[in-house]
VEXVO-944145 format. One line per field, with one value per residue (C-alpha): residue in three letters; x, y, z. Coordinates in steps of 0.1 Angstrom, whole numbers, always signed. Last residue first. Layout:
r c(Ala, ...);
x c(X, ...);
y c(Y, ...);
z c(Z, ...);
This chain:
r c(Unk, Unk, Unk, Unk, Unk, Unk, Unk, Unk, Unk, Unk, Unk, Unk, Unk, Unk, Unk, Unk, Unk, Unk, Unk, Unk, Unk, Unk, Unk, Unk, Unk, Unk, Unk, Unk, Unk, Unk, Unk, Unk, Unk, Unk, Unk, Unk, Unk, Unk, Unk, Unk, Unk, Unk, Unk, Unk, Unk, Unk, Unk, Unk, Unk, Unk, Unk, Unk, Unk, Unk, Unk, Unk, Unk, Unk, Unk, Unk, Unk, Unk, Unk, Unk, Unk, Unk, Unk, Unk, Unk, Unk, Unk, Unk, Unk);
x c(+86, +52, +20, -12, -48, -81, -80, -113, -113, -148, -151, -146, -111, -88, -90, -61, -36, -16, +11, +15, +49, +56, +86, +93, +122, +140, +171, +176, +166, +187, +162, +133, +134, +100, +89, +57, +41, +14, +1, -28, -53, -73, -111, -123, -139, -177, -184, -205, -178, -155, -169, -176, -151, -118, -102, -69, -43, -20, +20, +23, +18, +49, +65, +61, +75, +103, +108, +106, +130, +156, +148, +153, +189);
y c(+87, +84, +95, +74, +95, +85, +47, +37, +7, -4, -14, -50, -45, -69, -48, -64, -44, -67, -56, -58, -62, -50, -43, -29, -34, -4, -9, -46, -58, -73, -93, -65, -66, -66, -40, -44, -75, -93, -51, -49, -18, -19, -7, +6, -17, -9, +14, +34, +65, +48, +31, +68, +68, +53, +70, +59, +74, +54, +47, +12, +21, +38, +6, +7, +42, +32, +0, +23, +50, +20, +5, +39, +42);
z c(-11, -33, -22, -22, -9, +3, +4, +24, +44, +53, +87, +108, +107, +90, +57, +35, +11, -9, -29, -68, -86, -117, -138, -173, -189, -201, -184, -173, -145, -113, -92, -79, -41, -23, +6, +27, +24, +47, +46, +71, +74, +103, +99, +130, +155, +166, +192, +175, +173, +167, +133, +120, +90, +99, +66, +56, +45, +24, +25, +15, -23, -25, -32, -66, -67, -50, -75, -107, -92, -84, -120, -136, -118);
């Protein structure tokens, strides 16, 4: 039950807000947040282990890409 509480909250991560800034208003393209990976499946683990697993968050708008806020599910 841990691990399945550990791997949500890992995953968690791909729910952001996002902050486009000013970029529509100049006509310019906003920043586009892209996730190559959204969900990963931890291989059976065994209680008290700790697990990690990092996703990738890439910008593929021409704006920054400001993180404002990461809630968990």
């Amino acid at each position: 039950m841990r691990t399945r509480f550990a791997a949500s909250l890992v995953l968690a991560v791909v729910f952001l807000a996002v902050a486009p800034a000013h970029a529509a208003e100049e006509g310019q393209s906003a920043p586009d947040a892209y996730f190559p990976e959204t969900s990963y499946e931890f291989s059976p683990v065994v209680e008290g282990s700790v697990v990690v697993h990092e996703f990738v968050i890439k910008n593929r708008g021409t704006q920054p890409l400001a993180i404002l806020d990461v809630k968990s599910t």
